[in-house]
C-alpha positions as CSV (number, residue, x, y, z in Angstrom):
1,X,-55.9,-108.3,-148.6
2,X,-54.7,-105.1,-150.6
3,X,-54.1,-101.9,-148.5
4,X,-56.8,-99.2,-148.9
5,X,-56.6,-96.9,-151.4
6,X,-56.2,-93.3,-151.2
7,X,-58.3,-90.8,-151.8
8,X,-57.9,-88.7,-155.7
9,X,-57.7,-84.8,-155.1
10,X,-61.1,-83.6,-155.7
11,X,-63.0,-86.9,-155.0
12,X,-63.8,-86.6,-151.4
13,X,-66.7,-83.8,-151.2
14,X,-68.8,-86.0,-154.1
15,X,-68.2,-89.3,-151.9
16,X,-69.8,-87.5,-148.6
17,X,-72.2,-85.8,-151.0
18,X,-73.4,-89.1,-152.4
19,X,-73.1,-91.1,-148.3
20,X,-75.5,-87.9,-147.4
21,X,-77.7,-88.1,-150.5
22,X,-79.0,-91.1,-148.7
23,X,-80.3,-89.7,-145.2
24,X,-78.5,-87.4,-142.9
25,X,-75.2,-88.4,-140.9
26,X,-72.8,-87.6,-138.3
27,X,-69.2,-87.4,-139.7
28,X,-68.5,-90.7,-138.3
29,X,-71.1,-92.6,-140.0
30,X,-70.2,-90.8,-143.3
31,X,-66.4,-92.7,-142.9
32,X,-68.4,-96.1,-142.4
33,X,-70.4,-95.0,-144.9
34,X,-67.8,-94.3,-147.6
35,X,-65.4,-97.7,-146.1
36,X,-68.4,-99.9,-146.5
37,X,-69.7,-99.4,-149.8
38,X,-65.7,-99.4,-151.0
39,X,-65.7,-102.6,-150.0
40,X,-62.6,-101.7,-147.6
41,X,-61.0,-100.5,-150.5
42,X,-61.1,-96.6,-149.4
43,X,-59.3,-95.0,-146.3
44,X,-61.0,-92.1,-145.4
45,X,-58.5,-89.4,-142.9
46,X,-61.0,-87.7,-140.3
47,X,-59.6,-84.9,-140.4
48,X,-60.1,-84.8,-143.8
49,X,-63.5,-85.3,-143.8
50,X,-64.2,-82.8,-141.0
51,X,-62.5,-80.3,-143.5
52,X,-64.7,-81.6,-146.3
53,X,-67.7,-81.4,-144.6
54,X,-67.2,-77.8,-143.1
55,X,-66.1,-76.7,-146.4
56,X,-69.2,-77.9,-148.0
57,X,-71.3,-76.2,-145.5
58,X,-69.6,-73.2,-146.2
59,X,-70.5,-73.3,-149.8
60,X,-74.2,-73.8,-148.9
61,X,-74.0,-78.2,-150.2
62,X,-75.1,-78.9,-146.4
63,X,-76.5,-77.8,-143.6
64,X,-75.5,-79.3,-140.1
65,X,-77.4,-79.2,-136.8
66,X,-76.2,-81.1,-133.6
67,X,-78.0,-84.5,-132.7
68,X,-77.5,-87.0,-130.1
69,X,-75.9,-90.4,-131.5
70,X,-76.9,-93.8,-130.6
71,X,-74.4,-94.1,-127.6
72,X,-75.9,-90.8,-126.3
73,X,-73.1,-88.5,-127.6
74,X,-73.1,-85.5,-129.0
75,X,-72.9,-84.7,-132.7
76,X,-73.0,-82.7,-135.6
77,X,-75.5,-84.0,-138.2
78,X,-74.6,-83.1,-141.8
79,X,-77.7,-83.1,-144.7
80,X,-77.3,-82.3,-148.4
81,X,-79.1,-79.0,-149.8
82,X,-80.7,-78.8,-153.0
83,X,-77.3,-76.9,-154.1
84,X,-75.4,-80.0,-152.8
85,X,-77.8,-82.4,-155.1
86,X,-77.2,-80.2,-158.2
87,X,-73.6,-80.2,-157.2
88,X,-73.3,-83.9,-156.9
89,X,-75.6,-84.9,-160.1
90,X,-72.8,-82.9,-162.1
91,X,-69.7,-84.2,-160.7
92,X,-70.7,-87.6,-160.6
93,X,-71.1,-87.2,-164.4
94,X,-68.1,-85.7,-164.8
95,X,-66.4,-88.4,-162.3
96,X,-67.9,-91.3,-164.6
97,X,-66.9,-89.5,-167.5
98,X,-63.6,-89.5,-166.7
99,X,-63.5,-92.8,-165.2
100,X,-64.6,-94.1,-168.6
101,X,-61.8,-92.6,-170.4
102,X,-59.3,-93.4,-168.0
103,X,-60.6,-97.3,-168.6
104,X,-60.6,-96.8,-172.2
105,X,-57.4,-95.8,-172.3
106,X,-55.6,-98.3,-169.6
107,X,-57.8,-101.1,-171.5
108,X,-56.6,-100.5,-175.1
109,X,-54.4,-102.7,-176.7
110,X,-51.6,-102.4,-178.4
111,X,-52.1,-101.6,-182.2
112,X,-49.7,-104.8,-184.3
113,X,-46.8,-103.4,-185.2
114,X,-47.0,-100.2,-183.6
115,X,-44.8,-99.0,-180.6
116,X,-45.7,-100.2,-177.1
């Protein structure tokens, strides 16, 4: 099995946006969140995330309350704003849009003749 990938500059606010988009989470579930739907591909640091997440709240993109988990421990809960949804709906196009040309360029083949 490959090792997990790291995490791109920049990329780890839209993944917890888009883990949150789908109902609210504690920062833990976010992480299993993010791992599982990379298919074990992405290695989320905690502290990291934390960061993320405090950032965002800072900039209004969620709001966090504290909750009780499932094994009775106490937790922040995180939720996306209306500001976080606009935020994420613009960088994921700009992430796919660059994803796209990244591909296009890493998939083109080498014109005949031409230097490689």
């Amino acid at each position: 099995m490959a090792r997990p990938l790291p995490l791109l500059k920049g990329t780890l606010d839209v993944l917890a946006l888009k883990a949150l988009s789908w109902t609210p989470m504690h920062g833990f579930e976010v992480t299993t969140w993010l791992e599982e739907h990379s298919g074990g591909d992405l290695e989320v640091n905690d502290s990291a995330l934390y960061q993320a997440l405090y950032r965002m709240e800072e900039r209004g993109l969620v709001e966090a309350e504290w909750g009780v988990t499932e094994n009775n421990r106490k937790a922040r809960y995180y939720q996306i704003t209306p500001a976080g949804r606009t935020f994420l709906t613009a960088e994921s196009e700009a992430f796919m849009r660059y994803a796209r040309m990244v591909g296009g360029i890493l998939g083109a083949a080498p014109e005949a003749g031409g230097a490689s």
